[in-house]
C-alpha positions as CSV (number, residue, x, y, z in Angstrom):
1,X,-10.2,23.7,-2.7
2,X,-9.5,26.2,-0.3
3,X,-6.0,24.6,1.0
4,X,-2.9,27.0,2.0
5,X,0.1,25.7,0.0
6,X,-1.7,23.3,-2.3
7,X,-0.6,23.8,-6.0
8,X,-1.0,20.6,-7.7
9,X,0.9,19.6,-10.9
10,X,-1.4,16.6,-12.2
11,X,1.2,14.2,-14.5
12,X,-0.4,11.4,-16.2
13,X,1.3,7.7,-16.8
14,X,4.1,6.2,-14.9
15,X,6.8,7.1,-16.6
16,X,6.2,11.1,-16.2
17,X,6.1,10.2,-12.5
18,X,9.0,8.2,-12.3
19,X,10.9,11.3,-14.3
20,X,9.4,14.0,-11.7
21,X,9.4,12.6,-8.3
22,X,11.2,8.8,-8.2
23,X,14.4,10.6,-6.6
24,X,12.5,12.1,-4.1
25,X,10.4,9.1,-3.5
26,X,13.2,6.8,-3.3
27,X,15.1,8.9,-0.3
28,X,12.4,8.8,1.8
29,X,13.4,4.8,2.3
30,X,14.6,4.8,6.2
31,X,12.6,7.6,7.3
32,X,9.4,6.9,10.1
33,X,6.0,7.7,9.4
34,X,5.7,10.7,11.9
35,X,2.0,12.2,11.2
36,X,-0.6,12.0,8.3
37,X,-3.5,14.4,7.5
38,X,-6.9,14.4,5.7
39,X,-9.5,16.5,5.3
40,X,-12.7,15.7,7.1
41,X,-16.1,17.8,6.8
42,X,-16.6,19.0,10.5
43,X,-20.4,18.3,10.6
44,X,-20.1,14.8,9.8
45,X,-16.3,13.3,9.8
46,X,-16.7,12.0,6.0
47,X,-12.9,11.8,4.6
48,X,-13.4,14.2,1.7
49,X,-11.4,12.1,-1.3
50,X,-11.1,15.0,-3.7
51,X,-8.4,16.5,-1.2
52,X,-5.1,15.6,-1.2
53,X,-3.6,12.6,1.5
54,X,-0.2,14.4,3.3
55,X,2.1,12.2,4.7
56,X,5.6,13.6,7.0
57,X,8.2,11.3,7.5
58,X,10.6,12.7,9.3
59,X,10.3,16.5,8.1
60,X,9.7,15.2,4.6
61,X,6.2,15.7,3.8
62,X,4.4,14.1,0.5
63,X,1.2,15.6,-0.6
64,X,-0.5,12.8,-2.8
65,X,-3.7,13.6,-4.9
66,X,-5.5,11.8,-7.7
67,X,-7.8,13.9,-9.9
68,X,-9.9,13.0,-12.8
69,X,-9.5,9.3,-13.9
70,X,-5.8,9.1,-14.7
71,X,-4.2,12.0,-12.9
72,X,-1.9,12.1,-10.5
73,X,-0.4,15.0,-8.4
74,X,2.9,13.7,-6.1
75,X,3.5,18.1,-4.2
76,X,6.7,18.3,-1.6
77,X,6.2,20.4,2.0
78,X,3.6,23.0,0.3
79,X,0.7,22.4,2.3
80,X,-0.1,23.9,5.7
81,X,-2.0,21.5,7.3
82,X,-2.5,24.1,10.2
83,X,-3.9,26.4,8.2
84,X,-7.5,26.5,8.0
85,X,-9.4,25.3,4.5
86,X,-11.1,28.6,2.8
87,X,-14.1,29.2,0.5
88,X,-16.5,26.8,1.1
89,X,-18.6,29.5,3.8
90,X,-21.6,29.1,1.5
91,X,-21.3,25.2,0.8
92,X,-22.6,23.9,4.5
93,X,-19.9,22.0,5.3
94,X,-16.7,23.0,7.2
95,X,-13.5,20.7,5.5
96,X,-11.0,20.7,8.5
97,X,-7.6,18.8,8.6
98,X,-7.5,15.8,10.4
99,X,-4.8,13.2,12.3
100,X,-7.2,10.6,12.3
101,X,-8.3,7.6,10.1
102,X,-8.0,4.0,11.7
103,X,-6.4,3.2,8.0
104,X,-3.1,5.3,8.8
105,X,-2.5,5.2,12.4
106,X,-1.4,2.0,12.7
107,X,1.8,2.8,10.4
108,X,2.2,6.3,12.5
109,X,6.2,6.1,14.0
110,X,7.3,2.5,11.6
111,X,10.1,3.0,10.0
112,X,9.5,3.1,5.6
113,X,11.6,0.4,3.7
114,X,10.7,1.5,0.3
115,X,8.3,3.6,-2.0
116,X,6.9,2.0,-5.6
117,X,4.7,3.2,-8.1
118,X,2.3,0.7,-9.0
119,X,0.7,1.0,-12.7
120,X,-3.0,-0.8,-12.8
121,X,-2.7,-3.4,-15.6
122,X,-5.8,-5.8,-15.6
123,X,-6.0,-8.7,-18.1
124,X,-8.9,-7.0,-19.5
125,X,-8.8,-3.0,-20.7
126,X,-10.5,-1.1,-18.1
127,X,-11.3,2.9,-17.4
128,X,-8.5,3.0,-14.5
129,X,-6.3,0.8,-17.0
130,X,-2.8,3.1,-16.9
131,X,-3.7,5.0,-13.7
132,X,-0.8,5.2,-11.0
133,X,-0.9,4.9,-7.4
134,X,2.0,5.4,-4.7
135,X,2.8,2.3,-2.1
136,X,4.6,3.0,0.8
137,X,6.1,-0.2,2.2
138,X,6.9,-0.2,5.6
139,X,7.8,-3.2,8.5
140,X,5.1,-5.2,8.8
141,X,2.7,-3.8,6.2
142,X,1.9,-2.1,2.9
143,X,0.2,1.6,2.4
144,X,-1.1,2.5,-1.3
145,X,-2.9,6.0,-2.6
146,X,-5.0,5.0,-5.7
147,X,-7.2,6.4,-7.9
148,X,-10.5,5.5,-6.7
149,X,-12.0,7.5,-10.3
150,X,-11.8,10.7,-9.7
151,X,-10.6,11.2,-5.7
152,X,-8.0,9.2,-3.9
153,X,-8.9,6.0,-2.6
154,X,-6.4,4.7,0.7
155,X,-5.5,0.9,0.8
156,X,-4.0,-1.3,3.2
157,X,-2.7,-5.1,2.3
158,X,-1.5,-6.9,-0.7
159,X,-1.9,-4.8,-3.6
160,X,-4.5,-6.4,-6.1
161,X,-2.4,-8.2,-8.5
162,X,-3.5,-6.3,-11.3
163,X,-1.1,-3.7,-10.1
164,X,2.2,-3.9,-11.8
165,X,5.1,-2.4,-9.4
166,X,7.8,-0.1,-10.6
167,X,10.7,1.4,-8.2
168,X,10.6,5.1,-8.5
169,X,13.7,5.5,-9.9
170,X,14.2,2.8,-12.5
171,X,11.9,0.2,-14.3
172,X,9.3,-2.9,-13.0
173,X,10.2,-4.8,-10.0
């Protein structure tokens, strides 16, 4: 993709999640929302899904990206969102890091009460059936990476029932 820093390490299923990162993801409970970056294509502003969502709280930045249609890549302060994205001279579009996406502003400075992991578990077996995605819960409102099959897919809200939740560190809540 181009990106300085990014070296994704795709786990699959909650439970390898939970072993690799639910520490880290629990601490950043407390911790404000400071900035957010995504990559949009210069020429027309389109959020380009297949590249990962980084989030900073605080000097603790979480680089979240879904690939494929049940992997998940959770990277810690390896991306350099300054830096600009490489190799795609030839594609006719220019990816560039962006601060903006109406989305994520709003939760830009609230403080983050808690991280879960939320496994999708509809009644009946789907594709995404399995596939995790990362909820950051703040005051006042509720942030969640997903698999959107295949690229990452931002929602804001309830979660869709369907999604069971799981602390990071320990089993369903």
């Amino acid at each position: 993709m181009g990106i300085s820093g990014f070296a994704p390490t795709f786990r699959v299923g909650i439970d390898a999640i939970r072993r690799a990162h639910g520490s880290r993801l629990a601490a950043l409970a407390d911790r404000r929302l400071t900035w957010f970056a995504l990559v949009r294509f210069a020429e027309d502003g389109d959020w380009f899904a297949d590249c990962p969502v980084v989030l900073d709280f605080e000097g603790a930045q979480v680089e979240v990206c879904h690939w494929k249609f049940d992997e998940l890549s959770i990277g810690w302060d390896t991306i350099d969102t300054t830096a600009a994205i490489t190799g795609w001279e030839e594609a006719g579009f220019t990816p560039r890091w962006s601060r903006e996406d109406e989305r994520l502003e709003s939760f830009v400075g609230r403080e983050l009460a808690e991280v879960r992991l939320l496994e999708w578990c509809p009644a009946e077996r789907d594709l995404a059936a399995g596939t995790v995605a990362v909820e950051f819960v703040f005051t006042g409102g509720c942030l969640r990476i997903v698999n959107g099959m295949d690229e990452n897919r931002v929602e804001v809200g309830a979660a869709h029932p369907a999604h069971v939740r799981h602390g990071p560190g320990h089993g369903r809540i």
